[in-house]
GUBA-239321 format. One record per atom (N, C-alpha, C): x, y, z. Coordinates in steps of 0.02 Angstrom, whole numbers, padded with zeros to 5 digits, always signed. Layout:
# GUBA-239321
XYZ;...
//
This chain:
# GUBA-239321
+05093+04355+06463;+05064+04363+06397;+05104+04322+06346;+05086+04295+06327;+05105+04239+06253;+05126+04288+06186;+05195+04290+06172;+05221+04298+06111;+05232+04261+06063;+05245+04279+06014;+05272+04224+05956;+05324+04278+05915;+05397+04251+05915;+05436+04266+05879;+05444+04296+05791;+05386+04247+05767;+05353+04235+05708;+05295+04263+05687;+05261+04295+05670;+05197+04303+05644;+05175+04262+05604;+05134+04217+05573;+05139+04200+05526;+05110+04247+05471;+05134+04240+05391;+05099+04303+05345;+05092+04228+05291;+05031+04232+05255;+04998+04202+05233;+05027+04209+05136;+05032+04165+05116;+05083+04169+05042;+05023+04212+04989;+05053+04230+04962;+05011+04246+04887;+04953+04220+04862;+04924+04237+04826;+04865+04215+04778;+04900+04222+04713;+04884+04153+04667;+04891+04159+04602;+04977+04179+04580;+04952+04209+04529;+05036+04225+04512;+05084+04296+04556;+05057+04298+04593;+05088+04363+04654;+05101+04324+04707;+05164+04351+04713;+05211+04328+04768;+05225+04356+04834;+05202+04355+04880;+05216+04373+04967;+05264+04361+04977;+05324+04413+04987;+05386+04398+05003;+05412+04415+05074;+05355+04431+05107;+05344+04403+05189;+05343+04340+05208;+05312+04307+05163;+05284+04234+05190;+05345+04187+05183;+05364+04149+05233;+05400+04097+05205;+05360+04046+05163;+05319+04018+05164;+05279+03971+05115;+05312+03982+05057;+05309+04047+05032;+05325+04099+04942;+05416+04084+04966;+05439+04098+05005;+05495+04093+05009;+05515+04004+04982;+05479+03952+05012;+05499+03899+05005;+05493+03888+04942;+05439+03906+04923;+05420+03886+04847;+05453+03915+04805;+05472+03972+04812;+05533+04017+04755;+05591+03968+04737;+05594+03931+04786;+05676+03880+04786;+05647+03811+04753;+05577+03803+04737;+05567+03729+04702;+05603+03743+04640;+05645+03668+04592;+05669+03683+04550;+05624+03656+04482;+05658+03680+04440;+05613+03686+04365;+05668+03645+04303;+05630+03627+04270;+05685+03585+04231;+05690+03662+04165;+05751+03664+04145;+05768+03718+04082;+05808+03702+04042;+05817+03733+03980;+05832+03743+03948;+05875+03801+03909;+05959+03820+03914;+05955+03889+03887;+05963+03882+03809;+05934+03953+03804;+05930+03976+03734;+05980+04020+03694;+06036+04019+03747;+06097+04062+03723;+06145+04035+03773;+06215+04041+03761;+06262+04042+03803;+06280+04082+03858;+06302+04042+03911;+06303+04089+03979;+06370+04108+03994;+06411+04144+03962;+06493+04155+04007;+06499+04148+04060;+06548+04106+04083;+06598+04121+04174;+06534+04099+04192;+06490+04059+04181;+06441+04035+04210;+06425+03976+04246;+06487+03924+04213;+06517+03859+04213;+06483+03827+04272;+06516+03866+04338;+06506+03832+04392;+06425+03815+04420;+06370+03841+04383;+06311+03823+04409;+06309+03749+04398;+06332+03740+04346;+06305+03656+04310;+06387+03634+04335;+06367+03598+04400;+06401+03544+04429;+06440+03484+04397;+06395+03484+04340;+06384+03398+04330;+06457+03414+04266;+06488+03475+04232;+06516+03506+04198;+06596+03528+04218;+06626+03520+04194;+06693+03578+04196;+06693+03632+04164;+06656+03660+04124;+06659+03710+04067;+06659+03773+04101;+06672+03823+04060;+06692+03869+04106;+06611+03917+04081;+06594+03908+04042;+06540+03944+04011;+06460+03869+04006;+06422+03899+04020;+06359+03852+03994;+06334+03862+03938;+06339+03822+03886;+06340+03832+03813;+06257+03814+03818;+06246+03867+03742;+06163+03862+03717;+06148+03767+03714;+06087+03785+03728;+06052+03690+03748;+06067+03659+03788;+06098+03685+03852;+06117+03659+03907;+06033+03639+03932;+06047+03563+03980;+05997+03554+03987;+05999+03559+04068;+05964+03597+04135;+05984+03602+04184;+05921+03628+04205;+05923+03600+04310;+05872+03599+04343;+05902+03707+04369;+05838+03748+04362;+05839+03782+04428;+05797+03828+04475;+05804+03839+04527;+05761+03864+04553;+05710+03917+04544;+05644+03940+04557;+05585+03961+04536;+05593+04031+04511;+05652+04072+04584;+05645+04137+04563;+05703+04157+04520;+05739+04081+04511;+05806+04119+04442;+05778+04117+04380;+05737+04067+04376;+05710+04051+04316;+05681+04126+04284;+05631+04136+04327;+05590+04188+04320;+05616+04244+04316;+05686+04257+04348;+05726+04321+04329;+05758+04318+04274;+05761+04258+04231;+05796+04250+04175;+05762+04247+04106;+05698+04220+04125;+05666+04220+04064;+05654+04283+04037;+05640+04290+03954;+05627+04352+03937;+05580+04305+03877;+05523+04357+03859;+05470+04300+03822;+05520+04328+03753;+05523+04410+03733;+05559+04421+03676;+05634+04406+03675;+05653+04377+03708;+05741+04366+03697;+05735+04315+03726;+05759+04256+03676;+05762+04166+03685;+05821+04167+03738;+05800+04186+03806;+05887+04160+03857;+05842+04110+03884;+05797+04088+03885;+05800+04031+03950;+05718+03999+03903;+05698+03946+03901;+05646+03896+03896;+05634+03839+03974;+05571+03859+04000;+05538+03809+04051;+05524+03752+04037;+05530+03676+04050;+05497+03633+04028;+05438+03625+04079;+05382+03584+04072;+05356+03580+04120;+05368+03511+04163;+05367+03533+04231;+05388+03479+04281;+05344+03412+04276;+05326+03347+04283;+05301+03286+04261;+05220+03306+04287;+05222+03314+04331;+05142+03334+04379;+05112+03353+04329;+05122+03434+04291;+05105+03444+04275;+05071+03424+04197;+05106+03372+04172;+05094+03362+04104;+05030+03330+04104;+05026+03311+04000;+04965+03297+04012;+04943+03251+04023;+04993+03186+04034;+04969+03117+04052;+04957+03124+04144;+04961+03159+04179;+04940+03160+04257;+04892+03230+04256;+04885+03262+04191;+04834+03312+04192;+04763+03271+04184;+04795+03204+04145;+04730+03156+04151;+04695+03121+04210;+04773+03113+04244;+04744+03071+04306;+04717+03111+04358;+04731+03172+04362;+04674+03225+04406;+04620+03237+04375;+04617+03244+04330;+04535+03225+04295;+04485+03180+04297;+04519+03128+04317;+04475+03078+04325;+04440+03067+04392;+04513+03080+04440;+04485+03068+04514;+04564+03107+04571;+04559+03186+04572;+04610+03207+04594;+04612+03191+04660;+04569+03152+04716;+04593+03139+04794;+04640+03064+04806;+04657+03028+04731;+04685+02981+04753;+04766+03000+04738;+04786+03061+04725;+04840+03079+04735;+04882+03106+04765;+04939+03080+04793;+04980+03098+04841;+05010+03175+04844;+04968+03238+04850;+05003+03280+04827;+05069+03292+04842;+05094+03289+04922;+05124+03306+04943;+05219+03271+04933;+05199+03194+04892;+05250+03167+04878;+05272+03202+04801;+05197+03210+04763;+05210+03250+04710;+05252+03306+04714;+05258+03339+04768;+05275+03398+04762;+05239+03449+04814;+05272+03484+04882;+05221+03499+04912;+05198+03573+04905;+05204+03608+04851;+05186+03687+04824;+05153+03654+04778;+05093+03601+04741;+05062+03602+04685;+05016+03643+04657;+04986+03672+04705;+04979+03716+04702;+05003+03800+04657;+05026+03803+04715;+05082+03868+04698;+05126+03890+04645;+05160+03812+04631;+05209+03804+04579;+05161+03819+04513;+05112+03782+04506;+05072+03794+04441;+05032+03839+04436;+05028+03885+04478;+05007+03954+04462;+05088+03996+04438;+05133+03984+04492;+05181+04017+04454;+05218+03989+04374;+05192+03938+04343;+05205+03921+04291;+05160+03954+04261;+05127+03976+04238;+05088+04046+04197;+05106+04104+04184;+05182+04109+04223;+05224+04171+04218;+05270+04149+04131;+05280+04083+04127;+05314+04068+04069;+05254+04038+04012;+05260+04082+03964;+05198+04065+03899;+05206+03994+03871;+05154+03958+03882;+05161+03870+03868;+05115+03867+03839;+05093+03830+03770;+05029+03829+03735;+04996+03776+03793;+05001+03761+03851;+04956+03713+03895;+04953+03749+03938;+04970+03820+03934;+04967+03857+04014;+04872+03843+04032;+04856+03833+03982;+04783+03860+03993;+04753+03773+04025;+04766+03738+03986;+04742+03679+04021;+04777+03667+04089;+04845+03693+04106;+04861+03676+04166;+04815+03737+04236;+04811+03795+04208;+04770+03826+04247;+04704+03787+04268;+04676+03766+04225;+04599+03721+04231;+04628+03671+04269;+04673+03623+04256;+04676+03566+04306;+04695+03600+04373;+04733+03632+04380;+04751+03647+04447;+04683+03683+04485;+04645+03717+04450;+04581+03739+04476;+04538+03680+04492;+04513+03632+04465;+04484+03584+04450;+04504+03548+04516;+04574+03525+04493;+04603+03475+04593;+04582+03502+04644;+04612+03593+04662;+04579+03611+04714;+04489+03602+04746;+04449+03610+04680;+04394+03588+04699;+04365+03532+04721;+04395+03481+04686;+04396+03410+04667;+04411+03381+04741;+04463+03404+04779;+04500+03389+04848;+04462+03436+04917;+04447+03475+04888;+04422+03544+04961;+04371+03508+04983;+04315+03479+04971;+04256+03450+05021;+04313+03402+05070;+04347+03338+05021;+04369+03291+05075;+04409+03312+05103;+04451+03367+05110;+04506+03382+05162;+04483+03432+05224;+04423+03460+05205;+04396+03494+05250;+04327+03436+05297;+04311+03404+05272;+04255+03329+05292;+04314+03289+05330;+04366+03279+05313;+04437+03248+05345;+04436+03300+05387;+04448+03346+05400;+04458+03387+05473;+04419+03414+05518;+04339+03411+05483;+04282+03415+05523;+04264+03338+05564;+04276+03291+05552;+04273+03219+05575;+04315+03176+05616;+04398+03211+05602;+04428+03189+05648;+04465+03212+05720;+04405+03188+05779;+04414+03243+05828;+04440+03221+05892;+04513+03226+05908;+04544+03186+05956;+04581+03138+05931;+04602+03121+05849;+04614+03061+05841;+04669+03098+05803;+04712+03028+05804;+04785+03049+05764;+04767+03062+05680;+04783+03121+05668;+04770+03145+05587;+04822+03157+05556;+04896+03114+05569;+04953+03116+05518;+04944+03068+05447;+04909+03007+05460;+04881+02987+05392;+04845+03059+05356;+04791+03069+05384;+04763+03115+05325;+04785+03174+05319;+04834+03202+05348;+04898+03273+05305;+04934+03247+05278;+04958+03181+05289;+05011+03165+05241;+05006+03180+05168;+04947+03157+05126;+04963+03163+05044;+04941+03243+05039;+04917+03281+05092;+04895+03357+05067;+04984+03382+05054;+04932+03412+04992;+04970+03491+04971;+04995+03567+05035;+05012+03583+05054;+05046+03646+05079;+04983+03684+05110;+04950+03705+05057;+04882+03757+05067;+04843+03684+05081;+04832+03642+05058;+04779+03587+05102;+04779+03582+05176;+04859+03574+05170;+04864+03584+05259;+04833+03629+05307;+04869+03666+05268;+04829+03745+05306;+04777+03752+05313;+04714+03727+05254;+04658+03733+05252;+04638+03658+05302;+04658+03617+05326;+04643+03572+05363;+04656+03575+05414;+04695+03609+05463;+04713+03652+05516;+04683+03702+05540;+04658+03761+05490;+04596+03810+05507;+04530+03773+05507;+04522+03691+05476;+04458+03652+05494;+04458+03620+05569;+04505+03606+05589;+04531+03565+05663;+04524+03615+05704;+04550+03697+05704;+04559+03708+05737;+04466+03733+05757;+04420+03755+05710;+04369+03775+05717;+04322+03703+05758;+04336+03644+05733;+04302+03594+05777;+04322+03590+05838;+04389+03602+05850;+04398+03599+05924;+04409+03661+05975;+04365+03711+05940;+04335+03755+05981;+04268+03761+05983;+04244+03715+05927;+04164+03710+05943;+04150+03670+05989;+04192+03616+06009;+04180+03558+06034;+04216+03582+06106;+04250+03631+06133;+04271+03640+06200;+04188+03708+06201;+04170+03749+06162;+04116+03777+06180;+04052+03746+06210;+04046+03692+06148;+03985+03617+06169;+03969+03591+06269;+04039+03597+06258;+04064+03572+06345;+04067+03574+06393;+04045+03670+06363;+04054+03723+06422;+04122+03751+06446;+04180+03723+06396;+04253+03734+06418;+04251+03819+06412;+04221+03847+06367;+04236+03898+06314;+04168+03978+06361;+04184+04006+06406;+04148+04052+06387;+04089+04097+06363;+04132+04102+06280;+04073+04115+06236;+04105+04124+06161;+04061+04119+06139;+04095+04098+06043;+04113+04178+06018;+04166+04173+05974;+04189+04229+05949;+04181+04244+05874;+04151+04321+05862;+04148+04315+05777;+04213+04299+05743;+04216+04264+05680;+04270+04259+05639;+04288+04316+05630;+04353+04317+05616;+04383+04374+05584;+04382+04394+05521;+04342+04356+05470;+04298+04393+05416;+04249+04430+05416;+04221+04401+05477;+04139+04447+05481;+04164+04508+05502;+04208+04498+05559;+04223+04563+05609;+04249+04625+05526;+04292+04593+05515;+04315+04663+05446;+04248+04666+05417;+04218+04606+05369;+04170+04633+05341;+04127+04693+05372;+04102+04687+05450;+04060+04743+05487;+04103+04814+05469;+04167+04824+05482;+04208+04893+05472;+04228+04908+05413;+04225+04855+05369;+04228+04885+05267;+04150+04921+05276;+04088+04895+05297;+04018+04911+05303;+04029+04998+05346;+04049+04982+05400;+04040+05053+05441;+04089+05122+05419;+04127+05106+05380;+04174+05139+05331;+04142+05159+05268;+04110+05116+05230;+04088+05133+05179;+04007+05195+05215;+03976+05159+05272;+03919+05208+05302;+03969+05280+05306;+04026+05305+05338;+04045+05373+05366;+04072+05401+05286;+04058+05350+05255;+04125+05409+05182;+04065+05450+05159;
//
């Protein structure tokens, strides 16, 4: 019988964090450019680039997703987010225009993720960055899923390369469904199995029939 050490657990939606998943794990550690808004005592040693023994107010310093977020307070000025380049609004333009000619993955491979969790810090652009990041995903989901319905047997490291994290994933659950349609086609296969959406959907249904 076939084990796996690992389960895999599937990351969050939106601004909620799965702290099962490594994905949420990886992405907690992307860093953020900041700003503090007060002085940090005996703090010195985060900022490398420094001898000081304290990080004085206006320090300007990179850090990771979930310090940030444990530090910010919207009513007490300790910490200001800038937003990372992706996100601004001169590349909020260039996904507007035509988001599949961009490399997500050199961009950054949580683009995803990261800009949903930037909505945790109040930005008068939170709102346009929500729309672009909604917008790319749509903008990208036909061709990355048409990219994994089409390429069958053939080397597909060109086309994961510029995906995003969740592109992957979602291009992997497309591969893997063609090449079980295509060993069924063949006669390799048996017999076809319901998804595991339908299957719950039937027992949310036969649950809701006994209540």
């Amino acid at each position: 019988m076939e084990t796996q050490s690992y389960m895999p657990v599937p990351p969050g939606v939106g601004m909620e964090e799965n702290f099962l998943s490594l994905d949420d794990i990886l992405l907690s550690h992307e860093r953020l450019p900041c700003r503090t808004e007060s002085a940090f005592p005996r703090l010195g040693f985060l900022e490398k680039s420094s001898d000081n023994r304290d990080i004085p107010e206006g320090t300007k310093m990179e850090m990771p997703l979930w310090l940030a977020k444990g530090l910010y307070e919207r009513t007490r000025r300790v910490l200001s987010v800038e937003l990372p380049k992706v996100y601004r609004e001169g590349w909020r333009t260039v996904f507007s225009a035509d988001p599949t000619v961009v490399d997500l993955h050199k961009m950054g491979p949580y683009y995803y993720g990261l800009g949903s969790q930037l909505l945790h810090f109040h930005n008068p652009e939170n709102a346009e960055i929500a729309q672009t990041v909604l917008q790319t995903f749509i903008g990208r989901f036909r061709r990355t899923m048409d990219s994994a319905q089409n390429a069958y047997n053939e080397d597909t490291s060109a086309l994961v390369e510029p995906l995003d994290s969740l592109e992957r994933v979602l291009f992997k659950v497309g591969q893997n469904g063609l090449n079980a349609f295509q060993r069924w086609e063949m006669g390799r296969a048996s017999h076809l199995t319901a998804s595991s959406l339908v299957v719950n959907y039937r027992k949310r249904k036969i649950t809701d029939l006994q209540a």
